[in-house]
C-alpha positions in Angstrom: -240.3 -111.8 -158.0 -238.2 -111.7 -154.9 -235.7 -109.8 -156.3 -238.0 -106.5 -156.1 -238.9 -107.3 -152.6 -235.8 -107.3 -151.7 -235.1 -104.3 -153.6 -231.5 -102.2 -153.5 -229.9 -104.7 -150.7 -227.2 -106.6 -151.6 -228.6 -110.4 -151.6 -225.2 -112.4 -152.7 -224.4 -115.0 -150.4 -221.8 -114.6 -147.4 -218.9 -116.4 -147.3 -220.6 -118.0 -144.3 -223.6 -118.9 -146.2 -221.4 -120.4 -149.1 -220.0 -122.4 -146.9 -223.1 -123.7 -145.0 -225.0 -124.2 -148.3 -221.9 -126.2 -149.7 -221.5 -128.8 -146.3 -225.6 -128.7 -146.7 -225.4 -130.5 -150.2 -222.2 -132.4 -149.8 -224.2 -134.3 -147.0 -226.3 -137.3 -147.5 -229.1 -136.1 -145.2 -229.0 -132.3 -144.4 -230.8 -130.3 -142.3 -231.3 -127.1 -141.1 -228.7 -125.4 -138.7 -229.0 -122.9 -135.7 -227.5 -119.7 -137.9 -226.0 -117.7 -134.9 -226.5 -114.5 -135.8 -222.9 -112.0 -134.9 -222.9 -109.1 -132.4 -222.0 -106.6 -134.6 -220.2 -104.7 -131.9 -217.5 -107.8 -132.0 -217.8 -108.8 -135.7 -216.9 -112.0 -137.1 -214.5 -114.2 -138.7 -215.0 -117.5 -140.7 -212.4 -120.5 -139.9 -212.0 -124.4 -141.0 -213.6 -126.8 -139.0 -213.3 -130.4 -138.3 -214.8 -132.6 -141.2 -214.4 -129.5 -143.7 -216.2 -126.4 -144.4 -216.2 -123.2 -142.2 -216.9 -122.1 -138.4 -217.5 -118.7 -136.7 -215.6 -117.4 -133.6 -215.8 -113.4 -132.6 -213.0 -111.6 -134.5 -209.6 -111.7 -132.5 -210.3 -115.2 -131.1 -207.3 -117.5 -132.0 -209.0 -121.0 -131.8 -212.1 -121.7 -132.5 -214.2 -122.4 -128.8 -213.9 -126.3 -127.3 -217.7 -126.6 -127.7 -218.0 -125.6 -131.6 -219.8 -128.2 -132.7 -218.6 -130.2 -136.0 -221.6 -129.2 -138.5 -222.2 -132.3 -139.7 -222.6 -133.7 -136.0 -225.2 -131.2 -135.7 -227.1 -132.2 -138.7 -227.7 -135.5 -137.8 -228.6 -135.1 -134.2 -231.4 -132.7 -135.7 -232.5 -135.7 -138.1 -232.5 -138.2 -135.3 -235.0 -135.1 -132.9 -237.0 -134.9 -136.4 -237.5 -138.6 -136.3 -238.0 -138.8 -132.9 -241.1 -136.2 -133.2 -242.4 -137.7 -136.3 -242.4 -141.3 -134.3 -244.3 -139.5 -131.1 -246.6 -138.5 -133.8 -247.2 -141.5 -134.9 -248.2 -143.2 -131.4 -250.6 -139.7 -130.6 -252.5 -140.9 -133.3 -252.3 -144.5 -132.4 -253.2 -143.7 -128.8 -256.3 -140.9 -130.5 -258.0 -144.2 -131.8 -257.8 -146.0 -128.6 -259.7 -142.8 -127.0 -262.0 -142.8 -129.8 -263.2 -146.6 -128.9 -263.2 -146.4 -125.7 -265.4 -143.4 -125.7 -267.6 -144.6 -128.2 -268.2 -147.9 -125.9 -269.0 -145.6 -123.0 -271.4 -143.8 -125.3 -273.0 -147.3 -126.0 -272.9 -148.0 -122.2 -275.5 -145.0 -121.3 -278.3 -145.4 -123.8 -280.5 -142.4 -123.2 -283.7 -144.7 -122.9 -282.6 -145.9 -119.5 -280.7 -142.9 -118.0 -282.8 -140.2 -119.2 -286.7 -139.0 -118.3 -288.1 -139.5 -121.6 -289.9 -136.9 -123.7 -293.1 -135.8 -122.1 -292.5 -136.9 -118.7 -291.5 -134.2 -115.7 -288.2 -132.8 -115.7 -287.0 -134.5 -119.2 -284.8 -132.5 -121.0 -286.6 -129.5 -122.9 -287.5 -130.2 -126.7 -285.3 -127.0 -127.5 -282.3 -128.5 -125.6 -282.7 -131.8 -127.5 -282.7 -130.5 -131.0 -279.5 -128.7 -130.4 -277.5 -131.8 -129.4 -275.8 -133.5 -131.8 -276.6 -136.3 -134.0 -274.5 -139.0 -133.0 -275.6 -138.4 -129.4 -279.5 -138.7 -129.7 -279.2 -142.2 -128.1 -276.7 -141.1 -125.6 -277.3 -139.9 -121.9 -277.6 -136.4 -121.6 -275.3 -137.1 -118.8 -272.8 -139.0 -119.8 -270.8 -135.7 -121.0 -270.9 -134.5 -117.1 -268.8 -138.5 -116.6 -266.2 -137.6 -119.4 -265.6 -134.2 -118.7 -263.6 -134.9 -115.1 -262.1 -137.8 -116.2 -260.7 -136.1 -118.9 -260.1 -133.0 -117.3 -261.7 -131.2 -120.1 -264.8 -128.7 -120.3 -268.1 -130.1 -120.6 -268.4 -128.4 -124.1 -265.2 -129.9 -124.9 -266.2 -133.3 -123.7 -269.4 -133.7 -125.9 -268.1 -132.5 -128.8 -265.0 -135.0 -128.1 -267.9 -137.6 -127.2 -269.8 -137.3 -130.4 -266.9 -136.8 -132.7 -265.8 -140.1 -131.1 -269.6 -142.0 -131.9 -269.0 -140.5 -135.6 -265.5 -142.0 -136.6 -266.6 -145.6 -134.4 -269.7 -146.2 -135.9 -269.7 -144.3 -139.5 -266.2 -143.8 -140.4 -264.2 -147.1 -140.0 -261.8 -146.7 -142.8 -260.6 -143.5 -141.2 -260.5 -145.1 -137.7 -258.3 -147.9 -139.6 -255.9 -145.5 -140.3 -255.6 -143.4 -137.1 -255.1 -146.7 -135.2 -252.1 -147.1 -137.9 -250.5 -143.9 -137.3 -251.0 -143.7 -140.8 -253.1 -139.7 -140.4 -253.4 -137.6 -137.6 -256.3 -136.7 -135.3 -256.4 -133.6 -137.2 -257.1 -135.2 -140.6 -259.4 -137.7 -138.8 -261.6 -134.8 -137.2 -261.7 -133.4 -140.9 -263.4 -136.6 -142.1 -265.7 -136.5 -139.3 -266.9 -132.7 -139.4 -266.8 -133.3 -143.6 -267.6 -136.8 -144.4 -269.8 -138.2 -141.3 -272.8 -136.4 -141.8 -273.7 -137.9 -145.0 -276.9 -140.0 -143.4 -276.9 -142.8 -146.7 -274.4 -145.7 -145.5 -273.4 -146.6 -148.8 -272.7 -143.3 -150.1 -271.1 -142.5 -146.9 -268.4 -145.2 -147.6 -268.0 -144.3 -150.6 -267.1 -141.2 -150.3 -264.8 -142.1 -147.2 -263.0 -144.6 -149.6 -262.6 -142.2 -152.4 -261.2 -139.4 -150.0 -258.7 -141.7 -148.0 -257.5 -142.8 -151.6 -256.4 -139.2 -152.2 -254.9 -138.5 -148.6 -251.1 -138.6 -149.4 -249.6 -135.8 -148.1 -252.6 -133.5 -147.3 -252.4 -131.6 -144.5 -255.9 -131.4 -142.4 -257.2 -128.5 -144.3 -256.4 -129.6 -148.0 -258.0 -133.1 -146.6 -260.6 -131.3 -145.7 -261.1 -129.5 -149.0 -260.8 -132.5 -150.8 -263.8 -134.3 -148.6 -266.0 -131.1 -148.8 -265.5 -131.1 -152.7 -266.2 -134.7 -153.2 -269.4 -134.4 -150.6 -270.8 -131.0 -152.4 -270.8 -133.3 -155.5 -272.0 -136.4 -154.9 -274.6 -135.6 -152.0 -275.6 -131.9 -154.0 -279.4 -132.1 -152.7 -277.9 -132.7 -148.8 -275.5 -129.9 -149.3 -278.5 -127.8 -150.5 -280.4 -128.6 -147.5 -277.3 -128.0 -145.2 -276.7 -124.8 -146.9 -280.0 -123.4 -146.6 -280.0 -124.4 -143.1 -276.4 -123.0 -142.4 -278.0 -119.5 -143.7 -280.7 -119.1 -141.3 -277.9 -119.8 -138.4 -276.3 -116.9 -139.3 -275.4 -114.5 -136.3 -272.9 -112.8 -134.3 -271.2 -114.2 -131.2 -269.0 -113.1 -128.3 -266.5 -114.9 -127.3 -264.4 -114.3 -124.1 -260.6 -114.8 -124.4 -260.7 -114.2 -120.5 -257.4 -111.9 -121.1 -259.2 -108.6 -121.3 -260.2 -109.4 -125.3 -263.2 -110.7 -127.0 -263.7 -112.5 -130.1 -266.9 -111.5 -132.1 -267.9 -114.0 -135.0 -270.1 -113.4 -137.7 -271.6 -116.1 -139.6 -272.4 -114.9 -143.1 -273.0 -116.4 -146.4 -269.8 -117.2 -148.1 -269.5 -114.1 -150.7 -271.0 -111.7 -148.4 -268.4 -112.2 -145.4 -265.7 -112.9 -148.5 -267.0 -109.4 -149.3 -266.6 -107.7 -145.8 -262.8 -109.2 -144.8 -261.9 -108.1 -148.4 -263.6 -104.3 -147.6 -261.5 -104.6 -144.2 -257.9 -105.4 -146.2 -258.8 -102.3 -148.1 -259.2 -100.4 -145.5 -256.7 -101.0 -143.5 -254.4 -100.7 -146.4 -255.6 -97.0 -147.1 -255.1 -96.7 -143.5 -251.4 -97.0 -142.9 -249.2 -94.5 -142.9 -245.5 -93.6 -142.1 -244.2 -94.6 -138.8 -247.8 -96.7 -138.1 -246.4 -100.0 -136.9 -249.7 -101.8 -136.4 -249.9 -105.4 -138.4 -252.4 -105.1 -141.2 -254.9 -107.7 -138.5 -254.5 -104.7 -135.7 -255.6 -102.2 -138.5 -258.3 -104.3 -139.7 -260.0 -104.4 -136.5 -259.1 -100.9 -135.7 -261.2 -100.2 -139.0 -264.1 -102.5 -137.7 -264.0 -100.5 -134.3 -264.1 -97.2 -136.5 -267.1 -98.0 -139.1 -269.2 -99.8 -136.7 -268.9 -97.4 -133.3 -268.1 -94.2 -135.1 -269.9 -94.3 -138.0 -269.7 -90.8 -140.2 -267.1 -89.8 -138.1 -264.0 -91.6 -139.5 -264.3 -90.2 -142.7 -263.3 -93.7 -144.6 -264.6 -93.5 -148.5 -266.4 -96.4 -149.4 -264.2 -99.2 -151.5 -264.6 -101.4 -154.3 -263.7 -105.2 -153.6 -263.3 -107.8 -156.0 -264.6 -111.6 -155.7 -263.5 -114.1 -158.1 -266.0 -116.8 -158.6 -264.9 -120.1 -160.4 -268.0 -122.9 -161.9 -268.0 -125.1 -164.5 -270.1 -124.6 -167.4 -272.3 -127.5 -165.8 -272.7 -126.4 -162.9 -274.1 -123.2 -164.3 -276.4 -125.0 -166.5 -277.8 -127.3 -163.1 -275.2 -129.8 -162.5 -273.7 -130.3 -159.0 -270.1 -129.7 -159.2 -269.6 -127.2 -156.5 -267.7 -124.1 -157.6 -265.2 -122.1 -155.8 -265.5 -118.3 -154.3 -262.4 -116.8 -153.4 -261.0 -120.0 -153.4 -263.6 -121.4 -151.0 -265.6 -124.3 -151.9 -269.4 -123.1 -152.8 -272.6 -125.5 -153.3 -273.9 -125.5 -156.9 -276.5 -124.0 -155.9 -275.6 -120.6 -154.7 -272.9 -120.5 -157.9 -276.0 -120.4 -159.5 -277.6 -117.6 -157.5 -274.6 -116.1 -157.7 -274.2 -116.4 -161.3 -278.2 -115.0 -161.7 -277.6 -112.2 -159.4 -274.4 -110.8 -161.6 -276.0 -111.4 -164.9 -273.9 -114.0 -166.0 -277.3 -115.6 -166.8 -280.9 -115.1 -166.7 -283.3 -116.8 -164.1 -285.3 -119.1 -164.5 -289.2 -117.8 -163.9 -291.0 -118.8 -160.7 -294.2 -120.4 -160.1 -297.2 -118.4 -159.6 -296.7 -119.7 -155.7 -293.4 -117.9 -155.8 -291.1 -121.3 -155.8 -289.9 -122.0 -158.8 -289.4 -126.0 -159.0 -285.9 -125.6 -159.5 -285.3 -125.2 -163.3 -282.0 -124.5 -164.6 -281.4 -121.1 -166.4 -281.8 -120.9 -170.2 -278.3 -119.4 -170.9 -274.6 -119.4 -169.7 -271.6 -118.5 -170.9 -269.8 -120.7 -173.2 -266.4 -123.0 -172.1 -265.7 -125.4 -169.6 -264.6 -123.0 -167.0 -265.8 -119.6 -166.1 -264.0 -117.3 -164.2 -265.1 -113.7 -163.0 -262.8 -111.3 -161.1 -264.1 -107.6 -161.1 -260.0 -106.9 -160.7 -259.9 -104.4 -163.9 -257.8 -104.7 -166.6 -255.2 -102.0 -167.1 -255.3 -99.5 -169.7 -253.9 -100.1 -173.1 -250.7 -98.5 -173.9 -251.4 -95.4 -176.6 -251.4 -97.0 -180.3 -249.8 -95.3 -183.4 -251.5 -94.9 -186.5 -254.7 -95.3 -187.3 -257.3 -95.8 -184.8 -258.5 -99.2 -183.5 -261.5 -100.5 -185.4 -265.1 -100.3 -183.7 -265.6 -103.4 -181.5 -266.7 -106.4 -183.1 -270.9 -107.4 -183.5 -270.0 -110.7 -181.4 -268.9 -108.1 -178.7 -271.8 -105.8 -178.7 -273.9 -108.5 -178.8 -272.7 -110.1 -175.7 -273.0 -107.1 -174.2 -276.9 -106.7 -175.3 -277.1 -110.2 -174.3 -275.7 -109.5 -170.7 -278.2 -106.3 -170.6 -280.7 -108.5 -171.5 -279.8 -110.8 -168.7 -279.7 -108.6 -166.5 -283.0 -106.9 -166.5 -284.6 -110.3 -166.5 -282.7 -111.2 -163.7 -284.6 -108.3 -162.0 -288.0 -108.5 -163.0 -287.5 -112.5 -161.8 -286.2 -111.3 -158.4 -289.4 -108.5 -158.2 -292.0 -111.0 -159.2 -290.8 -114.2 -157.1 -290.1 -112.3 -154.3 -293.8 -111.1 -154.6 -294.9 -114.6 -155.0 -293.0 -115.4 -151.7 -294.7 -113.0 -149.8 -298.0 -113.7 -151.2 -296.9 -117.4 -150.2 -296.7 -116.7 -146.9 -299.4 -114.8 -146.4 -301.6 -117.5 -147.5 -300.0 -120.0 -145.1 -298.6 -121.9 -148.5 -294.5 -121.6 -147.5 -293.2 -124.6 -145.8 -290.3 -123.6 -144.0 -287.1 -125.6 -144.0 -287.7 -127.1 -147.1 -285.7 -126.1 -149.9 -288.1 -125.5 -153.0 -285.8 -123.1 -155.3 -283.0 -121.2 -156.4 -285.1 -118.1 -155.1 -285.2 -119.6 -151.6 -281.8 -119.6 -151.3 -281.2 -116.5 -153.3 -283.5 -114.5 -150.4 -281.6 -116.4 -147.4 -278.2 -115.6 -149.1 -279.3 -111.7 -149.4 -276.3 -111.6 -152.2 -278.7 -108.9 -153.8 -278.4 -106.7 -150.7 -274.7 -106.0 -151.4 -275.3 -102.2 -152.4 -273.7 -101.8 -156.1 -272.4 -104.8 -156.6 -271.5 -106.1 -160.3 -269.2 -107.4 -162.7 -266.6 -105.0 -163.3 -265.5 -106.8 -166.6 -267.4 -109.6 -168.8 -266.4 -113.1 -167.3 -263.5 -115.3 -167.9 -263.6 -118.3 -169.5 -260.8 -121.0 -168.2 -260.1 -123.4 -171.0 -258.7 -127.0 -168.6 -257.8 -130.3 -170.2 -260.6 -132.4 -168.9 -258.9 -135.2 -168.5 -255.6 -133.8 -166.3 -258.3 -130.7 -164.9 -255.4 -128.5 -166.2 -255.6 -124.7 -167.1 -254.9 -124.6 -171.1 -256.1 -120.9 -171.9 -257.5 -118.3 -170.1 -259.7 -116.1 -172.5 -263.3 -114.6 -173.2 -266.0 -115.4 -174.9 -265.4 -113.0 -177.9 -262.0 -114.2 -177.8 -263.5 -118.1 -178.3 -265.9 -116.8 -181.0 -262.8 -115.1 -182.8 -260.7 -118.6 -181.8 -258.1 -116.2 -180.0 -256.3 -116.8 -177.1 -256.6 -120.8 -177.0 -253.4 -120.8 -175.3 -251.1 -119.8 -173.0 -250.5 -116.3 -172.9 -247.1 -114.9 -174.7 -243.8 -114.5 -172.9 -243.5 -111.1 -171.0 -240.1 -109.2 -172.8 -238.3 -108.3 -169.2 -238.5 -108.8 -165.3 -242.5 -108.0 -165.0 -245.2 -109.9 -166.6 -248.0 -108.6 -168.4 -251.5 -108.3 -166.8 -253.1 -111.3 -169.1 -249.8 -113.3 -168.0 -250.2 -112.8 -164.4 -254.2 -113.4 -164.5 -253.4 -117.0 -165.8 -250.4 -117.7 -163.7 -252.7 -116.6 -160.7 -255.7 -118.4 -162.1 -253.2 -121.1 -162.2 -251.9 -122.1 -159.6 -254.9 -120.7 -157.3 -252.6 -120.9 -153.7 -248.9 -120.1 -152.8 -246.8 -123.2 -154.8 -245.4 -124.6 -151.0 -246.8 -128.1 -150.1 -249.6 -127.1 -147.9 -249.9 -123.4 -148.0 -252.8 -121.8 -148.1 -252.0 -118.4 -149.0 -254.5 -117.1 -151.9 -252.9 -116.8 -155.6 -253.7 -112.9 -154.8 -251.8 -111.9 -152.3 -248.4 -113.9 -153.6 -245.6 -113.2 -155.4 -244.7 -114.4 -158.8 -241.3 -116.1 -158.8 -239.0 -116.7 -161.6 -238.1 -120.6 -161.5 -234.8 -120.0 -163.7 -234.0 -116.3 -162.4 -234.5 -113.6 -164.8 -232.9 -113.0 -167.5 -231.8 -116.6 -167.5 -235.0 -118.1 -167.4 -237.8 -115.6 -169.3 -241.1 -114.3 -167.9 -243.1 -116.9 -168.9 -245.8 -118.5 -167.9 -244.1 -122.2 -167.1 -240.9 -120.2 -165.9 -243.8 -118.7 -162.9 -245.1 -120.2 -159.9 -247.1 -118.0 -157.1 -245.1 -118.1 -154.0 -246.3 -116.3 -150.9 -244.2 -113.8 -149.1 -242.6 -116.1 -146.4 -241.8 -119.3 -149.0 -240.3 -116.6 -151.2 -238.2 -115.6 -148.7 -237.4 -119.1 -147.6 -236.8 -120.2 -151.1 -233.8 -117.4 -151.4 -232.7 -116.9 -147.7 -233.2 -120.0 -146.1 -229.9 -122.8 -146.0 -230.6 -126.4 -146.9 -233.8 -125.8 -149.1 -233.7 -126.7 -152.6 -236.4 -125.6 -155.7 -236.5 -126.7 -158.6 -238.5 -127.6 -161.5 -239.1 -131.2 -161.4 -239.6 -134.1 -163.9 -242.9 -133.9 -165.0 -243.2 -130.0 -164.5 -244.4 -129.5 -161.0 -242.0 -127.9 -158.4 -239.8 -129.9 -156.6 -238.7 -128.7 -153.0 -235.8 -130.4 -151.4 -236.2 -129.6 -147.6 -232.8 -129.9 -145.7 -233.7 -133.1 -144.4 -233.5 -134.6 -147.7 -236.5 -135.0 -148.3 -238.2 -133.9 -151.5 -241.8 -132.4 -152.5 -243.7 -132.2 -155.3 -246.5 -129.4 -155.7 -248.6 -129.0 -158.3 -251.2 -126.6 -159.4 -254.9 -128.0 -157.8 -256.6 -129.5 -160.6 -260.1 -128.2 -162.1 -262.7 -130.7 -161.9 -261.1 -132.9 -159.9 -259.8 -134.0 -156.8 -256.4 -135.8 -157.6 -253.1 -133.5 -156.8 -250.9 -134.8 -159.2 -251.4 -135.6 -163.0 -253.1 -138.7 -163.6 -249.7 -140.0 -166.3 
């Protein structure tokens, strides 16, 4: 809805900018110009130039300057730098792979069994020291980082994690080293499938999965690559992803970093929904703390606000906020199965969906043993559907009605809301007695640390249950998807299934703004900002007209989320091109010529496009 952004300005097109846009699609390959902007002290005139279409010279000039360059000459000597980068591209990768051998044969060149004092003898490296290297190096030298580090001119942090990435993609990811040594995907995507996929310890599995991900590379940047991997990985390795998550828990701390330029960096490792929770707390605040004339970014505010609530606390006089998480699972996954689910977007393990989805009441836990670990039994209830969404975002009031009054809310209703009580208060007396059992557990010397035994270990290292007030602010979601595409069909509740309402898109919006259901699903939707590659959340974009209103209606296949800076681009920027392309999805025409497809991400599964 870029038109309200750009609110009373006047947005038609110069005669500069018809002109530009005109030579732009009159040429076979476009691309984007240097727009030199006028000195307004001087002003500007527009005038013919060779090969058609307009120029600029200051305002008085008679001819046009010697070196005005003929627009279309300028076009293609930026395809041919393009090119030029792409190809450079191309060999860094090429040359990455050739690193990546040659440092994996050095690896193999200083087994630690001849360099290094062994465990047990004086001096060896101290057992504490050896657990926290990595995997791939175990066999390796502890000093064979201190030879790569000069040689490289790198740090010697730098040079073992280049080291054992190295070792990983050689000896456990060849598929991926094929294609770096191609050109074919950058070291980027490559250290994604390393970080993602290489830790899978079962060989077949492991090349399985590495098949199944490079099958689905296309045009992934790194990160959606990496999503993709950590997706498939989550569900077909769910136990090792239980193990890692539990593990990744009880690593959680706070580091300093030192930017050596008079800053710091502080990291906090958190759980998922809790530090989801906190960054969403800080965008509150720093929202309710801007004010006229402030011209901090919302990031300098943000940590302004940490600064206040953590060094001044009482003092700053902040109100507490309400923050809202949306949690996506399948129905499966509720009921035990391991497709991971998404928070905020964020890929989750099953098995804190699960947690999460005990902790809010969306169903009751299962009862632990009398030693206080339950054996990992699935929960005797969840909501009904194939999706289920939950966003504590409330719903706006209902305009005022006329005539009679609405009629009392149905039985189905009050019973899901008895049901959810219900739910609720077993959820509790679960949590009271396990946690019991767990202490009892340990007191007797029974726990065995490090091994995950139940939902209620993780629930405990997650601490969601120590997030003071916490709730649903609205009964869940349910997201109807077309199993076989993984497409969003309805978005609706489960009153609304029982009453068969709502199995559908919702209606067309009459005017500019759509309604609050029509947003929800358009948001719910498309998940991310609609620009290959973006990764700006659903929530924080704007929803764009495809056909501009009143042309084209408020309706849910005439919007597509668009994040602030691709809105802009999509109406300010020359050469680009959107449109609505053959089989739905939006197709962006870059000035090069070259056109993308984007589609929304699919539920359940990891292709990008439809399947037909």
């Amino acid at each position: 809805m870029f038109e309200q952004l750009v609110g009373g300005t006047d947005t038609r097109p110069s005669s500069f900018e018809r002109a530009l846009s005109t030579a732009l699609l009159d040429h076979p390959r476009p691309l984007v110009v240097e727009v030199v902007h006028p000195d307004p002290a001087v002003g500007w005139e527009y005038v013919p130039v060779r090969g058609g279409g307009t120029g600029h010279r200051p305002a008085g000039q008679d001819s046009a300057p010697d070196d005005l360059a003929d627009l279309r000459d300028v076009l293609d000597a930026g395809i041919d730098h393009l090119q030029r980068a792409a190809a450079a591209t191309r060999a860094i990768a090429r040359l990455s792979a050739v690193v990546a051998t040659s440092l994996a044969e050095f690896a193999r060149c200083r087994p630690s069994e001849s360099f290094d004092r062994q465990p047990g003898e004086q001096g060896a490296m101290s057992a504490a020291t050896r657990n926290a290297r990595p995997a791939a190096l175990s066999e390796v030298s502890e000093w064979a980082v201190d030879e790569v580090a000069p040689s490289l001119r790198v740090t010697s942090t730098a040079a073992g994690v280049q080291l054992a990435e190295s070792v990983v993609l050689v000896d456990r990811l060849p598929g991926t080293l094929a294609l770096l040594a191609r050109g074919e995907l950058t070291p980027a995507h490559a250290r994604q499938m390393v970080n993602v996929v290489g830790p899978v310890e079962d060989d077949g599995l492991r090349a399985d999965i590495e098949a199944h991900v490079l099958g689905l590379l296309d045009r992934k940047t790194p990160p959606q690559l990496g999503d993709c991997a950590r997706r498939i990985v989550l569900r077909k390795d769910a136990d090792a992803a239980a193990r890692k998550l539990v593990t990744a828990v009880r690593e959680r701390g706070v580091r300093l970093h030192d930017r050596r330029d008079g800053t710091a960096t502080v990291s906090l490792d958190l759980p998922l929904p809790s530090a989801a929770a906190i960054y969403r707390a800080l965008e509150t605040y720093a929202e309710d703390a801007r004010a006229d004339g402030d011209e901090r970014t919302k990031q300098q505010r943000m940590a302004d606000c940490v600064q206040d609530l953590i060094l001044r606390p009482g003092e700053n006089g902040m109100p507490p906020v309400t923050v809202a998480l949306t949690l996506v699972a399948t129905l499966e996954t509720m009921l035990g199965g391991a497709e991971p689910g998404q928070v905020e977007g964020m890929l989750v393990p099953a098995e804190m969906v699960r947690e999460l989805g005990y902790t809010f009441g969306l169903m009751p836990r299962p009862a632990p043993d009398v030693a206080g670990l339950s054996d990992g039994g699935d929960g005797d209830g969840a909501p009904a559907g194939p999706e289920c969404e939950t966003s504590s975002d409330p719903d706006p009031a209902p305009p005022p009605r006329s005539g009679p009054a609405p009629a009392p809310a149905p039985v189905q209703d009050r019973a899901l809301d008895e049901w959810l009580a219900l739910a609720r208060a077993r959820n509790e007396a679960a949590v009271q007695e396990g946690l019991a059992g767990a202490e009892q557990a340990i007191l007797d010397g029974t726990w065995v640390d490090g091994e995950l035994r139940a939902l209620l270990d993780v629930g405990a290292l997650i601490g969601v249950r120590d997030l003071a007030g916490t709730g649903l602010a609205h009964r869940p979601r349910i997201a109807v998807v077309d199993r076989l595409r993984g497409s969003l069909i309805a978005l609706t509740d489960a009153a609304g299934i029982r009453r068969g309402a709502g199995l559908g898109p919702p209606p067309a919006t009459d005017g500019y703004t759509p309604g609050a259901e029509l947003e929800r699903f358009v948001r719910m939707r498309d998940r991310r900002c609609r620009f290959p590659g973006c990764r700006a959340r659903a929530r924080s974009c704007d929803l764009d007209h495809r056909r501009e209103w009143p042309d084209g209606p408020t309706a849910h296949d005439n919007l597509w989320c668009l994040c602030e800076h691709h809105h802009r681009l999509k109406h300010q920027a020359p050469g680009w091109r959107f449109e609505e392309a053959d089989d739905g999805g939006l197709a962006i025409t870059t000035p090069s010529g070259e056109v993308l497809v984007s589609h929304p991400p699919r539920f359940g599964t990891d292709l990008d496009i439809p399947p037909f």
